[in-house]
Each structure stands twice: as structure tokens, then as C-alpha cells.
N, C-alpha and C positions, 0 to 999 in steps of 0.2 A: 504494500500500500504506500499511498503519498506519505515520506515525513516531513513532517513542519520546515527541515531545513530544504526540502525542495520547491515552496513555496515561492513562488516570487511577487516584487510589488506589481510586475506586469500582469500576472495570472489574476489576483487582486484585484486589478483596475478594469481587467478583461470583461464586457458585456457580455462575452460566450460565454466565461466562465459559469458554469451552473450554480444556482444558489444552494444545494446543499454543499458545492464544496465550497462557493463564502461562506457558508457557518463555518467550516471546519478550519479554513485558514483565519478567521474571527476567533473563535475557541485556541487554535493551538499558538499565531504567532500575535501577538498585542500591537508589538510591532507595523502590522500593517492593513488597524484595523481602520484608521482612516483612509487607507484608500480600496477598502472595501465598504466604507458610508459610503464613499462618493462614487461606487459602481453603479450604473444605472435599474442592473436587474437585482440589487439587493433588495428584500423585500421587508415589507414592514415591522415584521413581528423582529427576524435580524435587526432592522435600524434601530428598534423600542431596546433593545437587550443590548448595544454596541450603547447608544446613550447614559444608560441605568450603569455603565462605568465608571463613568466622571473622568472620563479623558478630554480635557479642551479642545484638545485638535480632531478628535474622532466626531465632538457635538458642532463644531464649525464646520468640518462637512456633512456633515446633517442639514445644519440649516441650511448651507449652500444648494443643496438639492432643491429646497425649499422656494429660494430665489430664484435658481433658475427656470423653474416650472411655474412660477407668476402665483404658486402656492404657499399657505402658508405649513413653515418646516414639522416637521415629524413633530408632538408633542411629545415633553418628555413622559418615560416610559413608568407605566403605575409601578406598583410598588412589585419587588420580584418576592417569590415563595419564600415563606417565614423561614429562610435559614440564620438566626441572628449571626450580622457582623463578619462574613466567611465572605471572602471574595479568592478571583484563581491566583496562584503566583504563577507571575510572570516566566520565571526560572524555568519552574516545573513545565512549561511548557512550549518551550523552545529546545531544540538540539533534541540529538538522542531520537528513540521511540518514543512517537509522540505517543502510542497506546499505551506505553507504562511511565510515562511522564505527567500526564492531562490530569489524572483524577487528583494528583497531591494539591491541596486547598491548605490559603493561608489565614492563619484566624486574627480577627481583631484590628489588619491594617488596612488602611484606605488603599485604592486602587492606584499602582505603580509602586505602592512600598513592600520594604524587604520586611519580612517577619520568621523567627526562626523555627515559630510553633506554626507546624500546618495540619489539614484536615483533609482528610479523604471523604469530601463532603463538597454539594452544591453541582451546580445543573451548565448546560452550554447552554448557547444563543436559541437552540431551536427549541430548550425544555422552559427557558422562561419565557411567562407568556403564552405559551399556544400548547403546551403538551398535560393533559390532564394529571401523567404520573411527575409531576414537578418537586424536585427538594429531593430526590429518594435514588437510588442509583438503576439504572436501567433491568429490564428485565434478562433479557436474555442472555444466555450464557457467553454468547459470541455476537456480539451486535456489531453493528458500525459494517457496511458494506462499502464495498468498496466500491465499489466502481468498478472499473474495469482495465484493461484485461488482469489488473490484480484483482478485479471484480470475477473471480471464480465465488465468488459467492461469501466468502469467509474471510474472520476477524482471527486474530490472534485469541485461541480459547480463556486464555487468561484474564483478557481486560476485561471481562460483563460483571456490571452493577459496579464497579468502582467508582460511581458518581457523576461517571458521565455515558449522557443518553446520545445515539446520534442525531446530528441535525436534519436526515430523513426521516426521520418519526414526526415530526413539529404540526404535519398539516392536519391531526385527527383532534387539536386542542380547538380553543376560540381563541380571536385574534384581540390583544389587551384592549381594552377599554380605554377609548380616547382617538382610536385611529381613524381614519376616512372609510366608510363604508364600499365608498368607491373606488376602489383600488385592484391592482394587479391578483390574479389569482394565480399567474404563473409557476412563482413559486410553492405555494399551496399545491398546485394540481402534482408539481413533479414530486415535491417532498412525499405527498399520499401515497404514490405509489412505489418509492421506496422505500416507505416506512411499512409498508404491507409485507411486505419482501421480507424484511427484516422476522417479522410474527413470523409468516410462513418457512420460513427456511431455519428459523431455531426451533419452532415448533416440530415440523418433520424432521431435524435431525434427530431431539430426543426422542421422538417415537420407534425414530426405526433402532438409533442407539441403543437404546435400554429399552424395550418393552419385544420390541419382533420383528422382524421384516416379512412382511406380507405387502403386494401391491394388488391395488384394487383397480383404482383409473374408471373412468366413465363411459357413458354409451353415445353423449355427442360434449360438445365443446362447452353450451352451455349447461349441461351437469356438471361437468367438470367445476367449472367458478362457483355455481351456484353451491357445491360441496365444499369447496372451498372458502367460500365467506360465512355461509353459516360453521362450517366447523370452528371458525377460528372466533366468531360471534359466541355459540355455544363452548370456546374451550377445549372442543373433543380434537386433542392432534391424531386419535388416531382416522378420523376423515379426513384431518386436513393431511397425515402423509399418505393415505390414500389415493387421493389426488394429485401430487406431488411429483414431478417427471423422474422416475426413477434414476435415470441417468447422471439426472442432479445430483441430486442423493448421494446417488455412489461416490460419485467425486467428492462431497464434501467429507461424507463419512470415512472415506482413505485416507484425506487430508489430514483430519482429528485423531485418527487412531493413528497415524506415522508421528503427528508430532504428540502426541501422548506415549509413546514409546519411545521417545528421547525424552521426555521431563522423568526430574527424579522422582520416585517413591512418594505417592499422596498429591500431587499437582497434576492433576488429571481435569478432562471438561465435562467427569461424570457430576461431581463436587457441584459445579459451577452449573451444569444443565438442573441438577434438583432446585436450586435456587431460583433458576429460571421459572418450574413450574411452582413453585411457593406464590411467586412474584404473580402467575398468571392466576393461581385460585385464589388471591385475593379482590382479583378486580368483577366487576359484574356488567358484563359487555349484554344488551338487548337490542335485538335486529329485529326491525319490522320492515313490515312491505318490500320488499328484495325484489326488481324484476330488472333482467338481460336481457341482450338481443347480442347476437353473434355474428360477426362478417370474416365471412374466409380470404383469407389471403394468399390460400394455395393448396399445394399437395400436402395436408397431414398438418397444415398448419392454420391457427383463426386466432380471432379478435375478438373476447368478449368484453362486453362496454356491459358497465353499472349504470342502468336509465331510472330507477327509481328505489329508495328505502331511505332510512335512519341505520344510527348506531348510538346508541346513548350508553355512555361510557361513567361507570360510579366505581368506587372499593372501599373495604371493608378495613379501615385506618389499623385497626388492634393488628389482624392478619398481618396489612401491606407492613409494620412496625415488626410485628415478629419477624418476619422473611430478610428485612433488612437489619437485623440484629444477626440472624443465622448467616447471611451472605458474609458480614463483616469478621464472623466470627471463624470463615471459612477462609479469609483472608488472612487474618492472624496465624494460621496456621498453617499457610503457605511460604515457601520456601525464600521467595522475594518480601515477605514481610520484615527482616533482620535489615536488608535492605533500605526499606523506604523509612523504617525508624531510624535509620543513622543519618536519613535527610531532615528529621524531624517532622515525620508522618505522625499522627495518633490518630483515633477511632473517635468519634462523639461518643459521649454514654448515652443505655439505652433512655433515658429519661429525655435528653437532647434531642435524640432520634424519634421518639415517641410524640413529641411535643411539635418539631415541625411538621411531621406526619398529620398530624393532627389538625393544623392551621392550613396545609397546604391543599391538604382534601377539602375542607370547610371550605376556602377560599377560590375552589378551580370545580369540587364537582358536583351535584352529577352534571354532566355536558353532552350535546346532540352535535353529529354533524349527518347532513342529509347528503345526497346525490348530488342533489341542486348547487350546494353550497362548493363542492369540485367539480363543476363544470368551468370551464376553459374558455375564454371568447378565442378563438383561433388567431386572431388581428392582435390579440396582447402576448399571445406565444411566438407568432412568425414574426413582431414587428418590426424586433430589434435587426432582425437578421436578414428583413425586405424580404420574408416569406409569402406565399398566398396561399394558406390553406383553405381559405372556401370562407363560407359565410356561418355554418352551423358550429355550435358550440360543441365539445370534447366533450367529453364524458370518461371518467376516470375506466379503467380496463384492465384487462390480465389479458397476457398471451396464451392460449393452449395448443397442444404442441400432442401428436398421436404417437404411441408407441404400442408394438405391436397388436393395433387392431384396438385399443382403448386409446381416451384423452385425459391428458394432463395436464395441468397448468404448471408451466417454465416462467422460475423466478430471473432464471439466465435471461430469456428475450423476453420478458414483460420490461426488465429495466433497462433494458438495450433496447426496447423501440420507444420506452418514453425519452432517452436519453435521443436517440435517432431523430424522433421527432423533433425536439425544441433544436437540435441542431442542426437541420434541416436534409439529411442526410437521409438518401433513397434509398429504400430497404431490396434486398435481392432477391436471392432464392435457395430454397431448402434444398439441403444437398444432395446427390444424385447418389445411388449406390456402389457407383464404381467409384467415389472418393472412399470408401470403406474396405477393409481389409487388403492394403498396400503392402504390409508387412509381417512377415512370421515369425519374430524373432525380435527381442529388446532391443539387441545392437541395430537392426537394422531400419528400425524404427529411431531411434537415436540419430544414425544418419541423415534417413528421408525427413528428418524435422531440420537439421543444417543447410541444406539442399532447398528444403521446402521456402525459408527462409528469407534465403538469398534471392528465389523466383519471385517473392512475394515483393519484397522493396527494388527487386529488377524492374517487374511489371505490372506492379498494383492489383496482379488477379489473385486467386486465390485458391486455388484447387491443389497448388502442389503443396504449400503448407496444411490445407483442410485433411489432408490424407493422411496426415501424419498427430493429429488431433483424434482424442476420444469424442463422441459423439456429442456430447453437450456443446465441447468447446466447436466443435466443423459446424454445426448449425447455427451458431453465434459469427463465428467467422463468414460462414457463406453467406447471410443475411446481410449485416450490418460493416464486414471488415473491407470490403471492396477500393482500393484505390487506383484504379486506373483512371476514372475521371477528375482527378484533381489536378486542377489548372495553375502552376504555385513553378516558375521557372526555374528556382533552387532544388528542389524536387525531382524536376524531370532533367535538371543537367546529372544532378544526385544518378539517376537512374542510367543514364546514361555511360557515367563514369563506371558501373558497376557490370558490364558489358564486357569488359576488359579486364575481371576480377575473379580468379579461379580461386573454389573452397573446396576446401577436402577431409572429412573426417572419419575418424573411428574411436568405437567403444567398444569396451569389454564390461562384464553382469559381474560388481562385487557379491552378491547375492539376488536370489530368486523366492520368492513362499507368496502361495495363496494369489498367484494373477498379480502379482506387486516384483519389479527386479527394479536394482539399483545399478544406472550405468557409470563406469567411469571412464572420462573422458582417455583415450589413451594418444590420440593426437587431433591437433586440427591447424589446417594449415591455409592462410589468406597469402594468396600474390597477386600482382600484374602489378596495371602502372594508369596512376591518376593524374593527370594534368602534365605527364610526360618524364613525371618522378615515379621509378621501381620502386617496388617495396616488396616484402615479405615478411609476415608474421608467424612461428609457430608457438604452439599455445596444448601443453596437456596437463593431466590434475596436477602439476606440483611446481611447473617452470615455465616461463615465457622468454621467448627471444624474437626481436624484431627489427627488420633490418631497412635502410634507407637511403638514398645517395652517398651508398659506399660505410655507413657508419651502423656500429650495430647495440644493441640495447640486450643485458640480458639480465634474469635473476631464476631466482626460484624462492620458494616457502621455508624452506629449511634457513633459510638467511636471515630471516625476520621468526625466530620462534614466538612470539604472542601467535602470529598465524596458525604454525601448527597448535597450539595448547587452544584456542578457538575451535578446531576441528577445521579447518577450512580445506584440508588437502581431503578430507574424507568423503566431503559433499559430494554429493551425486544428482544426477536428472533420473529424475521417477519414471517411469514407462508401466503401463495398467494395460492388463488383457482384457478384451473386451471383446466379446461372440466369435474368439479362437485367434483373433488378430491380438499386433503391440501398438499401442499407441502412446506419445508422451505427455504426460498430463502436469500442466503448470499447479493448479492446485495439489495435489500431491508431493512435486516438487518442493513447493513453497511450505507446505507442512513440516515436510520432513526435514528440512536445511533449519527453517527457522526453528524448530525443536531441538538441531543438534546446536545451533548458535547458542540460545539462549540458555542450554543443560550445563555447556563448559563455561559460559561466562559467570551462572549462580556457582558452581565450582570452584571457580576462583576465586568468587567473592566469600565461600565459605573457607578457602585456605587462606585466607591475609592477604592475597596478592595484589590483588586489583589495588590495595591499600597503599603498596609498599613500590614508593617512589625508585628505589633502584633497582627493584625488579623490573616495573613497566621500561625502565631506559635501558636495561637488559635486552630486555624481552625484543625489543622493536629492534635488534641487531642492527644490518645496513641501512636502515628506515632511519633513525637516529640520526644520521648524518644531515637530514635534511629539517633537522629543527634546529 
């Protein structure tokens, strides 16, 4: 996923930039939350929750928004959920992982000061203001979606409920009291539907996780949704992973079990999924009047739109107070808690806990939001970007998506065509069967994803990398990844250069179990000649040497030992079998590296080392020279 430090003030200022990722660049960098006031598609409930900081230069572009649109500016923003005196440190949320950096909260200082006591406590931009569950740490075990293509679906299992909700949940709250009735729903309409994403995909992971794998699926597109939102209305995951695109699934559920088999002993996201459903039977979701209508979009693939219901959203303060007692108490005994205490983390007591819980529900619910209320005018979606989607208003929707012979609703391309859409990007076509089963063999599937690669940013199509994707990710890619039509002359000189660029790789299977092998890289090698300069790069798990007008660069891992004591020579590309083929699967990958990362870095941190300043100057060997 994005971290904070990849952030920039251009992304920030970006009108493309999608508004749940300005919440998130709002939440993680403070730094650059003034030039995310003065982005054009930042939306209200963000402007009310960027002002409620008391940063001068964040509420001067505020106002300026205000002036410039012949309006008067944003009022300031009512009062946020009863956390008394907790505001975020700045610290904590810059550099580093912003997932395990965000939730440390500092108690008692005004906004921009240092304090040494902090709190694993208090809500982001999208929970104040507009999110019913406000003050409380989120539900789900894994929340916070990414996006994409780190948008395989999944968060680092660790971060859920540490205080921070993501900013795609925001659009199912009411928007604070005080703002313009008449306003943008843009952001509303995208946030809803990633914030569904979020229920659905923590929801079915725990079901199939801990309870069974059984797939049910539907008998048309609109049973599918319509099992889908009452299951998650009535609570019942096991309808909603019923419905659920098994393929999904699978991938996320490899992900979770790979990096749970690199964390130590007791830091698992079984811990953190029961917390999850604590969190869910405390709240009391009632759906009435539900009615869809479905539009196909092709072979095995459709569009069910939300035309008519409610959701009236209440909880049960005692419950939602115990859950978030058990959540925090599941944290203390986690192996990163020794950790966040030596930043000066602490836990509120439960009475602290009790008591905002308490003011926060009084003061936010119970709360309705209708159909009506995420409807889209299509002119305030395409406007920014001189779209012409038509005249009739959107209507919020899920993608379902057929597999063998039933339907499913795909949290993959629900969020990939609302993301497609506000970016005005033409959706393709579902993939054909001769991109399925390319390969018989891990390595050689490792290959054809290098190969695939290079055809892909050669000529923007997309069929030689799809081949080399498990099936979630190929119907994601053939839809939505298409670049051949991009008109952008850096790009196609880019492409052109690439022409003249011979790649070559191989790999060998550190291990094999259960449709899961581990490749390692055993060479890969980049030549030709760009702009009339040679080169040559070769590159396997341990050394790199690269060569160029005659001069040549080399090292390897063993020279820089922190590298090796990280594991970093061990990482491998994940490759998943799938109906007797190999294919390589980034979510899997990204599980399994980020579990082995993060297992030797608490490791270190439990032997003194990380501590002990002549180690780390040790440790970084040739690297050393250059500080």
C-alpha cells in the first residue's frame, strides 16, 4: 500500500486524486493538509474534520475555497466525538508504516504540539462527522483497502481497530450539521462503495476463515446483491461469503495464512477477526424496502444498481464498550505492544472508553441513509475531468461477476469500476479462456509474469501479463488495466525505447505445499541501448551488477548485513495453483514478504538491537559509507 512518505504535495493538490485517498494523505501527512483544503474534489465532511485542527494555514485554504466560488467558506466544523483533549501526533504519523504508525494519539496537546504521553485513541477525517461508529477503533480485522493494484483486497492483518477507521467507510454516517445541503455527492457516492467493500471482504474472510468453506453463489446477478446487502444488513456472513467471488477469497485467505505463518506465536488475524465480529454484534443494522435492477455488461459479467431502500444504523454502547476493551486488551498482548510503549503509547481505561462510547453513540445515532441520499448527479462526477456521462443520476452498485455456472458479487471490480468510472477510464472485456492455463509449472509461470511485463508497458495491451495472473487479478486487468490508448508522448517515447530492451529470467521453487510454491529468483537479466547508451543489468536473490558507458556498479546482501538479518535474501514471488495451472499472485506475495519483514524486525526489536546505535552502523556495512 501507499506510505505516507510516498505522498506528495502534487498528489494532494491533484483534482484526480480520489477523495478517499485525501482523507488518507489528511490523516497520515499534516504536513500537506493545506493543500489538500484547497483541492477542488475535497469534500465537505474532509474540509469540517481538516478545520476542527486548528491549523491557520489548513482554515485559510478553507476559506479561500470559499472566495473563490463567490460562497461563503466551509463553517467551522461542530464539535468532533466526545474523545476528551486527544488529538493525532504528528510524529506518529509520518515516515515509517503509516499502518502501524497512524493509531499512536497524543493526549492533552493542542494541534502541532509534541507530547510524550500518547493514546491509541481517536478517529480520521472520514470517522469524524459522517461515520456512525465515531471515537471507537474500527471494526474489522483488516480494514483500510487499498486501492489498487496493492488493492488485492487487503490491509496488513495487524492494524484493525487501533483507532483508526478508513476514510472509505465515511459515506454511510450524516454529513455535520452546518454544511450546504447542496453540495457535491461525489465523494459520498465513491466512499459508499468502498466502504461496503471493506464489511464484505472482512466479513467473508472470517467466515470462510474460521467457520467453513462452503460456496453457494446465486441463480442471477440480482440475487446475488440482493444476498449480499441483506446479509450484511442482517449480520449473517455466512450469506454474505456465500455470495462472495470465491476466487476472491482465495487470494485473500493465502495472503492471511502466509503472513500468519511468518508472525510469531499468538499474532495471528484469528485474535483480531473475533474482535471484528464482537464489533459487528454490537451494532443493529435494519434494511427496509431493498429493490435492484441489473445491467449486463457482458459475458458472465453485470451491474447491479441499488434503486430503492434504507439502512438505519444504531449499537448497543455496553457491547460496542466491551469489544473495544477486548480489542485493546488483544493488543497489549501483542508482540508490537513492548514497542509502541517505548514511544509512549498507553491504552485509555475502561471507564474513559466507556464514557466516550457512551456520548458518541448518544450524539451520532441511531442514523438512516436511503438510496436516494447516494445517488450521483453524473455532471458532478465527470465534471472535473470534462466527462459526459449522460443526464440520469448513478445509483450506488456492486459488480457480479459468474463463476462456474452461479453469481457472485466481486469486491475486486465493484471498486475498480467505481474507481474507473470517476476516472473516466473505459472499461474492457472479460477475459477469454485461452489467457488461462499458460503454465504448468511455478518457474515457469515466474517467467511468463517477467515476459508478461515487459509486453505490457511495450504495448499497453494486456493478454501476455493476464496469462500469467490468477483469475481475480486477469479479470481486473482485462477490464480496467488497458493502456494502449493513452495519448501522454513520454509514455509512448517510454514504449518505444523499450523495443530495443531484451529480458531474460529464471527461477527455481524454495518450497512447494498445498497449490502454494515459493520462487526464487535465480537470474534476471535487462540489456540493449536507450537513447544510444548500452546498458546491462543483472539482478538474482542476493547481488546486482549493472553496467553502462563502459563503467560498472556492483554489490550484493551479504555486504550490508541488516539486509540479511531482515530476511531480505529469502523473499520470494508467491505463484498459487489454480484448476491445475501456476499463476503468480501479488496478494500472496505481499503477505508473505510483508510477514517475513515485519517477524525479523519484532526480533530484533526483542534482542536490543534495533536499540543499539553500533550495531545498526555495523549492520549497514558498505551502506554506511554513504551517510
Amino acid at each position: 500500500m501507499t506510505t505516507p512518505s510516498e505522498f506528495t504535495a502534487a498528489t494532494a493538490a491533484d483534482p484526480s486524486t480520489p477523495p478517499a485517498v485525501l482523507a488518507d494523505i489528511a490523516t497520515q501527512r499534516p504536513d500537506l493538509r493545506a493543500a489538500v483544503a484547497a483541492n477542488p474534489v475535497a469534500y465537505p465532511e474532509l474540509l469540517a474534520w481538516l478545520r476542527a485542527q486548528g491549523d491557520p494555514a489548513v482554515a485559510a485554504a478553507i476559506d479561500a475555497r470559499g472566495a473563490q466560488q463567490g460562497t461563503a467558506a466551509l463553517p467551522p466544523a461542530p464539535p468532533t466525538p466526545p474523545v476528551p483533549d486527544w488529538q493525532p501526533t504528528p510524529d506518529a504519523q509520518q515516515g515509517g508504516d503509516a499502518q502501524h504508525t497512524q493509531p499512536v494519539w497524543q493526549k492533552g496537546g493542542q494541534p502541532g504540539q509534541q507530547d510524550q504521553t500518547q493514546q491509541l485513541w481517536q478517529g480520521s477525517p472520514a470517522q469524524q462527522g459522517e461515520q456512525p461508529q465515531q471515537g471507537y477503533p474500527a471494526q474489522s480485522a483488516w480494514q483500510q483497502q487499498t486501492g489498487q493494484p496493492q488493492g488485492y483486497g487487503q490491509q496488513n492483518p495487524q492494524d484493525a481497530g487501533w483507532g483508526q477507521q478508513p476514510p472509505q467507510d465515511a459515506a454511510w454516517g450524516q454529513p455535520p450539521a452546518g454544511t450546504s445541503p447542496k453540495k457535491s455527492r461525489k465523494g459520498l457516492w465513491i466512499a459508499v462503495g468502498a466502504g461496503v467493500l471493506v464489511l464484505v471482504g472482512a466479513g467473508a474472510f472470517a467466515a470462510n476463515h474460521f467457520w467453513f468453506s462452503k460456496v453457494g453463489g446465486a441463480a442471477t446477478p440480482e440475487e446475488a446483491a440482493t444476498q449480499m446487502i441483506e446479509g450484511i444488513a442482517s449480520k449473517d456472513l455466512v450469506s454474505v461469503y456465500g455470495v462472495t467471488s470465491p476466487t476472491e477469497i482465495s487470494q485473500l485467505t493465502t495472503a492471511a495464512d502466509l503472513f500468519d505463518a511468518r508472525m510469531p506465536d499468538g499474532d495471528d488475524v484469528g485474535d483480531l477477526t473475533e474482535s471484528y465480529k464482537d464489533y459487528l454484534d454490537a451494532l443493529d443494522l435494519t434494511l427496509e424496502d431493498l429493490e435492484v435492477s441489473s445491467e449486463d455488461l457482458g459475458d458472465g459479467l453485470a451491474k447491479v444498481s441499488i434503486t430503492s431502500g434504507s439502512l438505519t444504523v444504531d449499537a448497543d454502547a455496553d457491547r460496542l464498550a466491551d469489544a473495544t476493551i477486548d480489542l485493546f486488551d488483544e493488543i497489549e498482548g501483542s508482540s508490537l505492544w513492548a514497542t509502541l510503549q517505548e514511544q509512549g503509547a498507553e491504552i485509555p481505561s475502561d471507564d474513559e472508553i466507556r464514557t466516550s462510547i457512551d456520548e458518541a453513540i448518544a450524539e451520532s445515532l441511531p442514523t438512516t441513509v436511503t438510496a436516494d441520499d447516494l445517488m450521483l448527479d453524473p455532471a458532478d462526477l465527470g465534471g472535473d475531468l470534462g466527462l459526459d456521462l449522460g443526464d440520469d443520476p448513478i445509483a450506488p452498485f456492486l459488480v457480479v461477476v459468474e463463476e462456474g455456472g452461479d453469481w457472485y458479487v466481486s469486491p475486486y471490480l465493484t471498486l475498480a469500476e467505481y474507481s474507473s468510472l470517476a476516472a473516466g477510464v473505459e472499461r474492457g472485456e472479460m477475459p477469454g479462456d485461452d489467457l488461462a492455463g499458460a503454465f504448468d509449472s511455478p518457474e515457469a509461470a515466474g517467467e511468463g509474469l517477467v515476459v508478461g511485463i515487459k509486453d505490457y508497458l511495450e504495448t499497453g495491451t494486456t493478454s501476455e501479463l493476464a496469462k500469467a495472473l490468477p483469475l481475480a487479478d486477469r479479470r481486473a486487468l482485462t477490464l480496467y488495466g488497458d493502456l494502449s490508448s493513452i495519448d501522454d508522448q513520454f509514455f509512448q517515447d517510454f514504449q518505444e525505447d523499450l523495443k530495443d530492451v531484451d529480458v531474460d529470467a529464471s527461477f527455481s521453487v524454495r518450497d512447494e505445499k498445498d497449490g502454494v510454491a515459493w520462487l526464487r529468483l535465480e537470474s534476471l537479466e535487462v540489456s540493449g541501448s536507450v537513447e544510444g547508451t548500452d546498458f546491462s543489468v543483472t539482478l538474482d536473490a542476493e547481488c546486482i551488477e549493472a553496467e553502462a558507458d563502459g563503467e560498472t556498479v556492483e554489490g550484493c546482501a551479504d555486504q550490508v548485513p541488516l539486509l540479511e538479518e531482515l530476511g531480505v535474501t529469502d523473499l520470494s514471488l508467491v505463484a498459487v495453483e489454480e484448476d491445475g495451472s501456476w499463476y503468480m499472485s501479488g496478494a500472496a506475495t505481499w503477505g508473505d514478504s510483508s510477514g517475513l519483514i515485519l517477524s525479523n524486525v519484532l526480533r530484533l526489536k526483542d534482542e536490543g538491537k534495533l536499540d543499539d546505535p553500533q550495531w545498526l552502523e555495523d549492520s549497514l556495512g558498505d551502506l554506511a559509507d554513504m551517510f
